[in-house]
N, C-alpha and C positions, 0 to 999 in steps of 0.2 A: 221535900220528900213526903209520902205520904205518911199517917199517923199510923202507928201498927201494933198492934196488943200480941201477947204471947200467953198461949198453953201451954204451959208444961214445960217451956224452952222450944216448943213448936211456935212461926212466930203467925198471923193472920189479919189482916185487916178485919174490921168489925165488920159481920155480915147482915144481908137483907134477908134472913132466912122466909121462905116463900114466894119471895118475887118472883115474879112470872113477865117474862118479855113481852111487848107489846106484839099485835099479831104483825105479820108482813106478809105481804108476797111473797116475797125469799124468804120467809123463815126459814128454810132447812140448809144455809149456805152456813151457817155456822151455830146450828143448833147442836145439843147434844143429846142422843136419844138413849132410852134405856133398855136394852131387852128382856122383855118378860116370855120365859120359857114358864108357860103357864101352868103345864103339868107338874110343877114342881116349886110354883114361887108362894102360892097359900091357897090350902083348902079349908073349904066354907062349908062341907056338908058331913066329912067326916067316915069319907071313902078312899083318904089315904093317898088320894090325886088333887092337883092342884085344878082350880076349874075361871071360870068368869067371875062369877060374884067375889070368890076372892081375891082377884087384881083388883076390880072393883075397890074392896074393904083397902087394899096397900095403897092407895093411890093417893091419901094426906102424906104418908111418907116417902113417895117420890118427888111431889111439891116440895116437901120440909128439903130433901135432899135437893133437890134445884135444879135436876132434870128441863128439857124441854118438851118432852113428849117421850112416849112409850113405844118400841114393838112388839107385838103378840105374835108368838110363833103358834102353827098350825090349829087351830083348833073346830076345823072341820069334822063332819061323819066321817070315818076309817075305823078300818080293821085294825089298823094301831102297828102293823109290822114295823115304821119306824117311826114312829110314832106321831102320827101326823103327817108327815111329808108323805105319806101313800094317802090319795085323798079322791073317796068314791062320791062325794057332793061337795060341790065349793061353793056355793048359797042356803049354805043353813052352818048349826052349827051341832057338833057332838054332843049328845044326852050327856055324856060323862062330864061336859063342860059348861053346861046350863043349856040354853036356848034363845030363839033370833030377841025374845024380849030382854033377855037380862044381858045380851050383848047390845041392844040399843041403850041398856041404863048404864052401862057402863062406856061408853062414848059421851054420855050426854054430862055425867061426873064427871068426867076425864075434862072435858069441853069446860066445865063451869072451874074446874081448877089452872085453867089456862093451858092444859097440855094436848101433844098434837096426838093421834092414835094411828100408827103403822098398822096394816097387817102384810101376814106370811103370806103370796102365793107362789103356789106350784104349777107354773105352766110347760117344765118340760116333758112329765109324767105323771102319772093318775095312779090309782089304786085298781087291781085287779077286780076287785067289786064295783068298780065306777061300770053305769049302766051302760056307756058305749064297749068297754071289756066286753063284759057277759054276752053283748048283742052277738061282736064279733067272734066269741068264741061259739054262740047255738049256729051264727049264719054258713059256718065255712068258708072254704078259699073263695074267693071274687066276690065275697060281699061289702058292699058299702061300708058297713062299721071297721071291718077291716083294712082298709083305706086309713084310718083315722090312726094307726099306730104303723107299727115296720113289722108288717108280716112278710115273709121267705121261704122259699122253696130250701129246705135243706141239700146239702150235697153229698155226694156217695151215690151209690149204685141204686140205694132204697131212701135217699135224701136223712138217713140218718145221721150226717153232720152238720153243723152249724153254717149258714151260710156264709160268716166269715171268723177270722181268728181276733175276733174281740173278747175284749176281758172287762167284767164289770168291775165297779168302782169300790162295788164292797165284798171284792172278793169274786171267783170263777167265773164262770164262759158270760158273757153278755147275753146270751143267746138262751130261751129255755121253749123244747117242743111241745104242743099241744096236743090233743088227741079231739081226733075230728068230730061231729056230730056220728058217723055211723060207727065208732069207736075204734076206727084205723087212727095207728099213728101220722100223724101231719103237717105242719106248714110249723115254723119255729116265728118267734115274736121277739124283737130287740127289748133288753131294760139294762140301762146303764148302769142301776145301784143294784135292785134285785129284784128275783121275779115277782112279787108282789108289787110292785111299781113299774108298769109298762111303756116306754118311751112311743110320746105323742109324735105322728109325722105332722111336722108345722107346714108341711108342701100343700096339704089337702085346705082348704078354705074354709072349708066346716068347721077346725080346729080355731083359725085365726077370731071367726064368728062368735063361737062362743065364749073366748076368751074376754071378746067384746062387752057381750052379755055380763059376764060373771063381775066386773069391772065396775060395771055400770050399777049393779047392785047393790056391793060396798059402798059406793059412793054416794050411794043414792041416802045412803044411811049414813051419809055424817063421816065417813075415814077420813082421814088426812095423805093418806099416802097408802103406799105398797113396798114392801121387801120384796125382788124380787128374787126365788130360787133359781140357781145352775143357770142364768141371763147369760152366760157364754154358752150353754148348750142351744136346746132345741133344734137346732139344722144340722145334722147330717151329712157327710159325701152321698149326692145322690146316690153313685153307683158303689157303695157299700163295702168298699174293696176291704183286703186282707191289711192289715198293719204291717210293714215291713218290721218291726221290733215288737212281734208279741207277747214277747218274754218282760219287756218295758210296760207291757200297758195291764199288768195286775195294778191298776191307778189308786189314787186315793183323792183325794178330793182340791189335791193342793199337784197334780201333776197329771194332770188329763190327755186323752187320746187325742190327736188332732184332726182326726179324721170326723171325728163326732162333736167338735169341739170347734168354738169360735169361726164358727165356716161364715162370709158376708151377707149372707141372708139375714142373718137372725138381727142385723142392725133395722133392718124394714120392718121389721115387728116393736124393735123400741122408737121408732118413729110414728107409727101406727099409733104406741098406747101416750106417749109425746104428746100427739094431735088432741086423743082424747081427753086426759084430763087436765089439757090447757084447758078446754070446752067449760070445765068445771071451775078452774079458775078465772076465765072472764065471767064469769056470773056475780062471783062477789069479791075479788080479787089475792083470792089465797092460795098458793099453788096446793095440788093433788102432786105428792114428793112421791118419784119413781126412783128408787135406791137400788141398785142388783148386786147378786153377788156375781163377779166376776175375777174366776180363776184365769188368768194367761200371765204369759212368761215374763212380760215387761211394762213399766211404767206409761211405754208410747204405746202398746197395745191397750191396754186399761184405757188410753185418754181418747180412742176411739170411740167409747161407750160413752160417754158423757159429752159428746160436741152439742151444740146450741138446740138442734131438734130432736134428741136421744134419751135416754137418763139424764136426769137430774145430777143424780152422782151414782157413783159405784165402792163398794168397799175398800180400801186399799191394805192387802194384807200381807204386803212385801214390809211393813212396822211389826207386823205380831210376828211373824218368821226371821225377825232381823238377831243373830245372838248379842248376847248381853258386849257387846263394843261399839267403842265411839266411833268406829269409823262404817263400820255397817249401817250405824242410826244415821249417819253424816249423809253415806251415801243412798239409803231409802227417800231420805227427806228432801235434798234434792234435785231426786228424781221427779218426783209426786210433785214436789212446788212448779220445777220447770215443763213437763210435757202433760201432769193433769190439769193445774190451773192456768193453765193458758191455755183451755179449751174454753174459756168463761165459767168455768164450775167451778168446784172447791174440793179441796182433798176429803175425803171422806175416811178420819182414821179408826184405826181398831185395834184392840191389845188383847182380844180374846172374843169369842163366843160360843154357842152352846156343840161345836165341832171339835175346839180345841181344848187340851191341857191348862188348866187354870195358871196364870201369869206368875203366882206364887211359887208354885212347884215347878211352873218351865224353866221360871229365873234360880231355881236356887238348884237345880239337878244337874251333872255333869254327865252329858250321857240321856238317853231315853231311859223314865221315870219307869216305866215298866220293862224293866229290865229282870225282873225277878222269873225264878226256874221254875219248875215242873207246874206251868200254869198257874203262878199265884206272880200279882204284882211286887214287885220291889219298889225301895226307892234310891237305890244305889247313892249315888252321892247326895244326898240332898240333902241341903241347910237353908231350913225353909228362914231362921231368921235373916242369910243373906237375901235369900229368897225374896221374904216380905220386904224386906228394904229396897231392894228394885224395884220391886212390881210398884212400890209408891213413892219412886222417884219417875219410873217411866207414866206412871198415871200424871203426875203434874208436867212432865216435859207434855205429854198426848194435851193436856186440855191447853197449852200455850201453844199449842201449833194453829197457825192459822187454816180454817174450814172448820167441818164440822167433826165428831168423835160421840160413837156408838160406845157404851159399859155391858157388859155383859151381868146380868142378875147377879151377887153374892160378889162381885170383883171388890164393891165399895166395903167389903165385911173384912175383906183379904183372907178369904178361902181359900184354904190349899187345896189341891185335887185328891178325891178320896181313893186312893191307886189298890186296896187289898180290897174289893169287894168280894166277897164270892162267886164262885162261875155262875153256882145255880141262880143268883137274884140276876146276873147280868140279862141285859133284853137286844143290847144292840145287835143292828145287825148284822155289823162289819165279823163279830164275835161268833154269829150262829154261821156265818158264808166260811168264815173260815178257819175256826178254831182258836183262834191268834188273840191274844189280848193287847196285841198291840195298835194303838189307835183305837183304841176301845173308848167310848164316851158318856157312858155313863157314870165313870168320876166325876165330870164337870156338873152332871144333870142331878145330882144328889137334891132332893127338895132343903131348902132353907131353912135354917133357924134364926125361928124368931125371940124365941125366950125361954127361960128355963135350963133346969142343968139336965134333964136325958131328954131321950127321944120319945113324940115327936118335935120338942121342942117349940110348942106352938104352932107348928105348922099346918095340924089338923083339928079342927075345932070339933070332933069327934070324942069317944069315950077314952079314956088313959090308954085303955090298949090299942087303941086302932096304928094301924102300922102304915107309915108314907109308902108309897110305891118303889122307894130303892131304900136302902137302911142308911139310917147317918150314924155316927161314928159317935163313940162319949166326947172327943176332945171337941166336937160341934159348938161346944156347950160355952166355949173360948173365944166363940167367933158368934154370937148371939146378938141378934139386933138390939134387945135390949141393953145387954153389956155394951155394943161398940156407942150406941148414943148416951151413954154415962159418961164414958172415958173420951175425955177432950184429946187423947193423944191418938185415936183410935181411927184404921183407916177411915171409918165413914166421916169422918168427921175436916179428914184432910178433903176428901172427896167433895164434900156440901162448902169447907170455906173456899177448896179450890175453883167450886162450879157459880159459886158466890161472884169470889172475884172477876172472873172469865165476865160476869153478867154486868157488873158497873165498873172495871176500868174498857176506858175507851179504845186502850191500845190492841188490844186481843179480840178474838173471836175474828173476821176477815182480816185482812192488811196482809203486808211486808213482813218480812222474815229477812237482817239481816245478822250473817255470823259473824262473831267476835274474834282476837285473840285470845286463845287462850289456855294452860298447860297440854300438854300430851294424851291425857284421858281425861279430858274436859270439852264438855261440849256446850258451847255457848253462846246466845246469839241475840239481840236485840227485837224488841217487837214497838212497832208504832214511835212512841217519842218517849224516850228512857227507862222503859220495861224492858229487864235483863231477864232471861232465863237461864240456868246454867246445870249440867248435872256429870257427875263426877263417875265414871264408869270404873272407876280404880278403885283401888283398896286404902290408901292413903289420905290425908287430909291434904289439900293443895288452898294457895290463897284466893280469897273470894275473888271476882272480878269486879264486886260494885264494894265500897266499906258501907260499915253500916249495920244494923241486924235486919236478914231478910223482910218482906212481906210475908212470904210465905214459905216455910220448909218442908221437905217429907219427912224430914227429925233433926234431932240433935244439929243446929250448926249455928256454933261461937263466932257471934263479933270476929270478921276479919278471915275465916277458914269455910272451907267447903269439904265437908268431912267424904269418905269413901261411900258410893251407893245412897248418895242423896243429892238432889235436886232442889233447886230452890230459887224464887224470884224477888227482885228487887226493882224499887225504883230510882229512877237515877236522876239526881238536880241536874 
């Protein structure tokens, strides 16, 4: 068995802190990437927003932490309505966020620390200031630019209704009318999230073209890949019909329309971008990684998107909606082993990102966490310490799973989600479409602390008072970068020796997944040649399945037990 030292009663093989994998071709079959929601992970100027030169500055401590590479979400010119994913130029970058120079220095840092660099795009919808908008809304009905989105004759007598009974994602009609050039009311425009973000017709070839373009750009500058946005949208029912259940289709982002929603076209567009940045990997032999998110209903739909000429991989987020039982986890996993990777891909997992409820507070609330009255959040049942203890048992089962596995910024801190914000600082937009604070997301977007006991925590390298862009909370100060890299018991620190070991035993990261015998709320299963993993969805201690003192635990587990809400790996002679 291998040699194995313990913190605290936490147990860990000695790590390689900063190794960095060699490059491959497949790197991203079992990488693990980290997402930098950049508005909010560190600012460098002292505007209270998180920008580029700050990722930049954090990026010795995603190395320390053992990361594979990074994604940066939007940080394109916009109006900012959601902050970033309404995007009026996709070849530059936002004033607010530096510029194309300090985004090439920060690639080329990224590059010399051995990490890969994702970016966000949005190719199913634009920003209402994107200059084909504006075109199509001076040109009027039958002009060109208007072609480039889903313009519509309304209906009724004076087309004053919506052409059909869709409902957007973040709340009311899909549908919102314009007012013409000679200032008659006019022709209505499809947008699936909200009308600041207008949905692209992918039918017109001018759209597919410049996607081309835009592609070709990032690349050109060094990316490693792409995230890609709503990869189940872009197509349409051509002829636009009514939803037979439009009472069902107030959506969210996790239950979508079908009608606008995974239609077979949009597969010819991940084929399309497939070809292209193969092009970029025959040149020096590193794939350009095509990641999407893709909402649909089932495991064999999902493995659709990832066959041999399509993505690369896709998110799989039937793990982060799976609730806290062994047999849900049992049965997500698989799913995802038997109908996604037997496309030749790799499961691509995920326990959180900057859409959802941090993993702390999903695991420890009984009930939705905003459950609180007269518009202010609650947290109804919530015991964030059962809380924390899953979330960092499910983080060491996620990184034993064979494929790859995305973190979302702050999970490695074990952030709880900040649920009492005030209405007035809230920005999203699910909250202005509809009133509702539920699914609201700006909890999870709260900027970071880095150090210190108030706010901002380090997070803004600006004068004492300057104030981050959403308010953090005094207990921040609990979960502070510098605090958790002190404390050996502390999630980051499970997180770096878990990403550690994932990096030098040979059993993990691709392979086999076989399950074990083992108690009732134990879930247990073998990986490669006597690497156990095992985690305890119960309340009670049950006995280990390997003797021995772990390799690695999420906490407390004694010689011989596998205590309640912890996780843990071992190797076996």
């Amino acid at each position: 068995m291998l040699t194995a030292t313990t913190h605290n009663g936490i147990s860990a093989r000695p790590s390689r802190i900063g190794t960095v994998p060699a490059a491959a071709r497949d790197w991203w079959r079992d990488a693990v990437i980290y997402q930098v929601y950049v508005r909010s992970f560190l600012d460098s100027t002292g505007d209270g927003i998180g920008d580029l030169a700050g990722v930049r500055a954090g990026l010795p401590y995603l190395r320390r932490l053992g990361v594979d590479g990074i994604w940066l979400s939007p940080f394109y010119p916009s109006p900012q309505h959601d902050h970033g994913y309404d995007v009026a130029d996709y070849r530059d970058v936002d004033p607010v966020y530096g510029d194309l120079a300090e985004f090439d220095r920060l690639v080329a840092a990224a590059h010399r620390l051995g990490l890969k660099v994702v970016l966000d795009i949005v190719p199913n919808h634009c920003s209402s200031e994107h200059p084909w908008f504006r075109a199509a809304l001076a040109e009027g009905p039958g002009g060109p630019h208007r072609a480039l989105f889903h313009f519509a004759d309304g209906r009724g007598e004076r087309g004053e209704l919506p052409p059909n009974n869709w409902r957007a994602m973040f709340g009311g009609p899909a549908w919102s009318r314009v007012t013409e050039p000679d200032g008659r009311p006019g022709q209505w425009y499809l947008h699936l999230f909200t009308p600041e973000q207008p949905d692209l017709n992918w039918r017109e070839p001018a759209v597919a073209e410049h996607f081309d373009e835009v592609l070709r750009f990032w690349l050109d500058r060094g990316v490693d890949g792409f995230r890609v946005d709503v990869a189940a949208g872009l197509f349409k029912h051509p002829e636009l019909p009514d939803s037979p259940d439009p009472g069902a289709d107030e959506r969210t982002r996790d239950s979508v329309n079908p009608l606008a929603w995974n239609q077979p076209e949009v597969h010819g567009v991940w084929r399309r971008w497939r070809a292209l940045c193969d092009e970029y990997a025959d040149r020096d032999g590193q794939d350009r990684l095509l990641v999407g998110e893709v909402s649909v209903p089932t495991a064999r739909e999902h493995a659709k998107y990832v066959r041999p000429d399509e993505l690369h991989q896709a998110f799989f987020f039937h793990l982060l909606s799976a609730p806290w039982d062994v047999d849900a986890f049992r049965k997500v996993i698989d799913e995802a082993l038997t109908d996604i990777a037997g496309t030749g891909s790799t499961v691509t997992w995920v326990l959180n990102n900057h859409d959802q409820v941090r993993t702390v507070t999903r695991y420890a609330t009984s009930g939705d966490p905003f459950d609180g009255s007269e518009g202010t959040a609650g947290v109804g049942g919530t015991d964030h310490v059962l809380g924390a203890a899953r979330a960092r048992a499910a983080a060491l089962l996620m990184f034993a799973l064979p494929g790859a596995a995305y973190v979302y910024q702050g999970e490695e801190l074990g952030l709880p989600e900040v649920v009492d914000l005030p209405d007035e600082v809230l920005t999203d937009p699910i909250f202005r479409r509809t009133g509702s604070r539920r699914r609201v997301r700006d909890g999870c977007r709260v900027p970071l602390p880095w150090s210190g006991q108030a706010s901002p925590f380090g997070f803004t390298s600006g004068a004492e008072e300057a104030r981050p862009w959403l308010p953090q909370p005094e207990w921040f100060a609990e979960h502070a970068t510098d605090r958790a890299l002190a404390d050996t018991r502390s999630f980051w620190h499970l997180y770096r020796d878990g990403l550690q070991l994932r990096r030098s035993l040979p059993q993990l990261g691709e392979g086999k997944l076989r399950w074990l015998d083992a108690p009732p709320q134990v879930l247990a299963f073998e990986r490669g040649d006597g690497l156990v993993c095992a985690v305890n969805f119960g309340t009670t201690p049950v006995p280990a399945p390997v003797p021995g003192t772990p390799l690695l635990a999420s906490g407390e587990c004694p010689d011989g037990t596998l205590p309640g809400s912890t996780a843990a790996w071992w190797v076996d002679d």
